[in-house]
C-alpha positions in Angstrom: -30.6 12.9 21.6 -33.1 12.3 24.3 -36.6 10.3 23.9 -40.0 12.0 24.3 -42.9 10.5 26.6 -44.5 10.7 22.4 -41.9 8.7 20.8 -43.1 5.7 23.9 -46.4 6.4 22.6 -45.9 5.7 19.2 -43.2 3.0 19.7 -45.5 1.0 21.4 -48.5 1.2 19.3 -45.8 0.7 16.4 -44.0 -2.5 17.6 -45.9 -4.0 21.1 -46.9 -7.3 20.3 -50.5 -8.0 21.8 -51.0 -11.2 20.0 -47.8 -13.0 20.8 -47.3 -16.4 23.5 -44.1 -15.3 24.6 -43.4 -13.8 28.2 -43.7 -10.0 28.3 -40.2 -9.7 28.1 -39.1 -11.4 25.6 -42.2 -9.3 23.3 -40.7 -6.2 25.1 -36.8 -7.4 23.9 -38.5 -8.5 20.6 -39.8 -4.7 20.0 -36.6 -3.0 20.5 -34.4 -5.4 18.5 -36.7 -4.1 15.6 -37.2 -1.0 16.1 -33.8 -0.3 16.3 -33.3 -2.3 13.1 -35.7 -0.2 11.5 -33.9 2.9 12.5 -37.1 4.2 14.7 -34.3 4.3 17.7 -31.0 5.6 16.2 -27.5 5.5 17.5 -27.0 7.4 20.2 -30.7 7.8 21.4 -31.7 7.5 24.7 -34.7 5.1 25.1 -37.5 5.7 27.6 -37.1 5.3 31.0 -37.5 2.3 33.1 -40.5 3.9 34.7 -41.9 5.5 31.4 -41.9 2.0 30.1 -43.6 0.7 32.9 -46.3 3.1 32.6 -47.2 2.8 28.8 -46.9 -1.0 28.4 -48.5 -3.8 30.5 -44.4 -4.8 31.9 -44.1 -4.6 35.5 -40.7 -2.7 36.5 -38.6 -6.2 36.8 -39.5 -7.3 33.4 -38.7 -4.1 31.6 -35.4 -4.2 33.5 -35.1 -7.8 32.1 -35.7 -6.7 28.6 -33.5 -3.8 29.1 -30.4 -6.5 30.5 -31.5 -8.4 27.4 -31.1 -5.8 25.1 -27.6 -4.9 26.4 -26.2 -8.6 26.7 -26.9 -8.4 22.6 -25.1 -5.5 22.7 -27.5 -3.4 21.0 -27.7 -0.7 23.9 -25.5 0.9 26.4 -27.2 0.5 30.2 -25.5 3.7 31.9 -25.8 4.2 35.8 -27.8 7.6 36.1 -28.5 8.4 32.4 -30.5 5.4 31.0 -30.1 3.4 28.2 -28.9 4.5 24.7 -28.9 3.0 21.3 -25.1 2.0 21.0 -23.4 2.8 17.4 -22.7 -0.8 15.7 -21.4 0.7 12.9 -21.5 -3.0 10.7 -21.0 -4.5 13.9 -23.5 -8.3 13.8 -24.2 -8.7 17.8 -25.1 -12.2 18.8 -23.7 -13.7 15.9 -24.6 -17.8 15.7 -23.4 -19.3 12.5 -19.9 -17.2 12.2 -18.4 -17.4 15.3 -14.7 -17.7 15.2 -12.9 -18.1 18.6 -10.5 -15.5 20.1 -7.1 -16.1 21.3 -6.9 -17.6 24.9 -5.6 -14.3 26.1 -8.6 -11.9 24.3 -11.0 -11.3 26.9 -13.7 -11.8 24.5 -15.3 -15.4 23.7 -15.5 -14.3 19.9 -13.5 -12.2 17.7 -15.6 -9.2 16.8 -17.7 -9.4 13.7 -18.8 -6.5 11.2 -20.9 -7.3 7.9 -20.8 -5.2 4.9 -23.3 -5.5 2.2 -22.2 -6.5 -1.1 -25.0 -6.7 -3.2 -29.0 -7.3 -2.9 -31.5 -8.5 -5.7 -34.4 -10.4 -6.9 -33.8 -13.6 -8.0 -36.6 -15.5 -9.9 -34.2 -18.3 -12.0 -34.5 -21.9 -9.9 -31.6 -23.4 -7.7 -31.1 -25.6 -4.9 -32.5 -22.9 -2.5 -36.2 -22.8 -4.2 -36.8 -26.6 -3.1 -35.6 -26.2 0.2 -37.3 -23.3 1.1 -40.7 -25.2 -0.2 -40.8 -22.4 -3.4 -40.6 -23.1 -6.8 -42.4 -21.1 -9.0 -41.4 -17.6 -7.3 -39.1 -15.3 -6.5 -36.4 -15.1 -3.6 -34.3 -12.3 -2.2 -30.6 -12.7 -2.3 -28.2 -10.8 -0.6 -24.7 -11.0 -0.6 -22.4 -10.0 2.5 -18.7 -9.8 3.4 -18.2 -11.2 7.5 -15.1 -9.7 7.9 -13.6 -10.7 11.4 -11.1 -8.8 13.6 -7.9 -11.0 12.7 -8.0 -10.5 9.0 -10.7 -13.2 8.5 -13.6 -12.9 6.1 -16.0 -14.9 5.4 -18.0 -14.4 1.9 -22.2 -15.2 2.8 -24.9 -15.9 0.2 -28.5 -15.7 1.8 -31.3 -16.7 0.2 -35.3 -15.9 1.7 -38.7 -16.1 -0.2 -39.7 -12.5 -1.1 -43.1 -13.3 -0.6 -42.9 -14.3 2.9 -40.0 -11.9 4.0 -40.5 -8.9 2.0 -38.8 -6.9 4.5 -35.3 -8.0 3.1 -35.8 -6.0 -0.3 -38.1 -3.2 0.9 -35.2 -1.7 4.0 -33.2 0.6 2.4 -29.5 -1.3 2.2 -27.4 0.6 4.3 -29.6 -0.5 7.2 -28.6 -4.1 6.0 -25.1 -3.7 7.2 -24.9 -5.6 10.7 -28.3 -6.1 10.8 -29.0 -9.7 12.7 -31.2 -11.6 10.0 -32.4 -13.9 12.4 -33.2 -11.8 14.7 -35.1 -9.6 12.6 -37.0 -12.7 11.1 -38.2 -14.0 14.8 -39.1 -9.7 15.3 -40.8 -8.8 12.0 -42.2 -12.0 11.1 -42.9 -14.4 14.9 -40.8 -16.8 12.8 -37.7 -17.8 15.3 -35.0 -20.3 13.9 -35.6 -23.5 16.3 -33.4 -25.6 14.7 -30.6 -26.0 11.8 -29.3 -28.0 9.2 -25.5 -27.3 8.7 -23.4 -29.2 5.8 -20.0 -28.5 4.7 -18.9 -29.2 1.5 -15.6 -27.9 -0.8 -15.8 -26.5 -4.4 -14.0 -24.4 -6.6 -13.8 -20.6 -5.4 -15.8 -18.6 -7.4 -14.6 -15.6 -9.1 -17.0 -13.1 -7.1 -16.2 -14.4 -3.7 -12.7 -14.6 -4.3 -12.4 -10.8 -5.7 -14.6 -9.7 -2.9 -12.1 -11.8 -0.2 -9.1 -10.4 -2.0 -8.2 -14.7 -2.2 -6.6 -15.7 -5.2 -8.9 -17.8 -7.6 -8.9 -21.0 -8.8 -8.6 -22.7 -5.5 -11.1 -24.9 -3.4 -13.2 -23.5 -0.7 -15.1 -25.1 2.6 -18.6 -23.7 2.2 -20.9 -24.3 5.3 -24.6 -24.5 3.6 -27.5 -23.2 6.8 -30.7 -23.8 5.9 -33.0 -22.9 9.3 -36.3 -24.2 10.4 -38.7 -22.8 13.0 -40.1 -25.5 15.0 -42.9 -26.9 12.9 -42.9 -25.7 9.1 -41.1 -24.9 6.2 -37.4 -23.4 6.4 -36.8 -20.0 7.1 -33.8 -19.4 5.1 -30.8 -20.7 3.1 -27.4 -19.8 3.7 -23.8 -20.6 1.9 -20.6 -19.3 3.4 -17.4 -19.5 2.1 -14.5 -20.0 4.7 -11.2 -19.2 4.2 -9.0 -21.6 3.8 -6.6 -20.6 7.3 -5.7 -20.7 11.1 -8.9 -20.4 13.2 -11.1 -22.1 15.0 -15.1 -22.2 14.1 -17.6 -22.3 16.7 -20.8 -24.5 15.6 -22.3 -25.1 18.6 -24.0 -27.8 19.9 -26.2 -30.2 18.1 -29.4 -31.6 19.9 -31.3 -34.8 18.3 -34.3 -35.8 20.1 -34.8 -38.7 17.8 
């Protein structure tokens, strides 16, 4: 399915950013991460060309080509010599996954092992818990939704997230199907200017509950690790709260690096 020079048009005018700080290609980058979350550009499209973007938004050739290289190194399009770009099929597929990262065998010539997320359930949640104080809420309501991470390997990781529905109405408005290996972070920073600077990880064990251990096909009554996220922008309240329960099993988590500048 090819693009038309309207469907530029009306993508920009839909998703360009005049107002933002950021360098024209990140805003350019920023754009297509949510349109395609959106479903504006659907699997298998072929975005505008280099030159056609170029034209209809103030991006000089090299920094729609950068947006474009962004784009693909998030693995959210397919850059093909001679035919453009196209809207690659995730199908559940998270790309740039940061908290769930589990690493691949030594001989795997991927860093990560491949990571799909499946929607288990969505609703909105108005009695208190731990999540309303952290997220600087407590008389309102926040969306939770409930996902399976399930991990080439056999891994899967059970994921409760937590966001004010007030300030991220987005999460219970999409239609849930589009939920399924959608990058919540990265549609927060899109949708919302509201990028995760900086994190808060803790790990603690508790009993399994029955929901996660039913939905992990684990039997119940045992302990699990659960790695609690809760994410700030740089300045500001947190953005959202996060549990996951890990299986208890071989493999090796990836958490990154942690910077204190004080």
């Amino acid at each position: 399915m090819r693009s038309k020079p309207n469907d530029t048009e009306d993508f920009i005018d839909r998703y360009w950013n005049d107002d933002s700080n950021q360098p024209k290609h990140e805003r350019l980058k920023q754009a297509f991460t949510l349109a395609i979350a959106e479903g504006f550009w659907l699997t298998g499209m072929r975005l505008p060309t280099e030159a056609e973007l170029a034209r209809y938004t103030p991006c000089s050739l090299g920094t729609v080509q950068r947006a474009l290289r962004g784009l693909s190194s998030d693995g959210l399009i397919d850059r093909r010599r001679g035919s453009g770009s196209v809207v690659v099929d995730l199908d559940g597929r998270l790309s740039d996954p940061w908290h769930i990262r589990y690493v691949a065998p030594q001989d795997s010539p991927d860093k990560y092992l491949e990571l799909h997320t499946r929607i288990v359930s969505r609703k909105e949640v108005f009695e208190q818990g731990p999540w309303n104080e952290e997220l600087g809420e407590t008389g309102g309501s926040v969306t939770k939704i409930d996902r399976i991470f399930a991990l080439s390997g056999g891994i899967n990781v059970y994921s409760e997230f937590y966001a004010l529905t007030s300030r991220f109405p987005e999460f219970l408005e999409l239609p849930q199907d589009k939920l399924n290996g959608l990058n919540f972070k990265k549609l927060i920073a899109a949708k919302y200017k509201s990028p995760t600077q900086k994190v808060r990880q803790r790990l603690s064990f508790v009993p399994t509950p029955d929901h996660v251990a039913q939905s992990c096909g684990i039997p119940a009554g045992g302990i699990s690790p659960v790695l609690n996220v809760l994410s700030f922008p740089l300045i500001g309240e947190a953005i959202y709260y996060q549990d996951f329960y890990l299986p208890m099993g071989e493999g090796v988590l990836d958490l990154g690096f942690a910077i204190r500048t004080a």
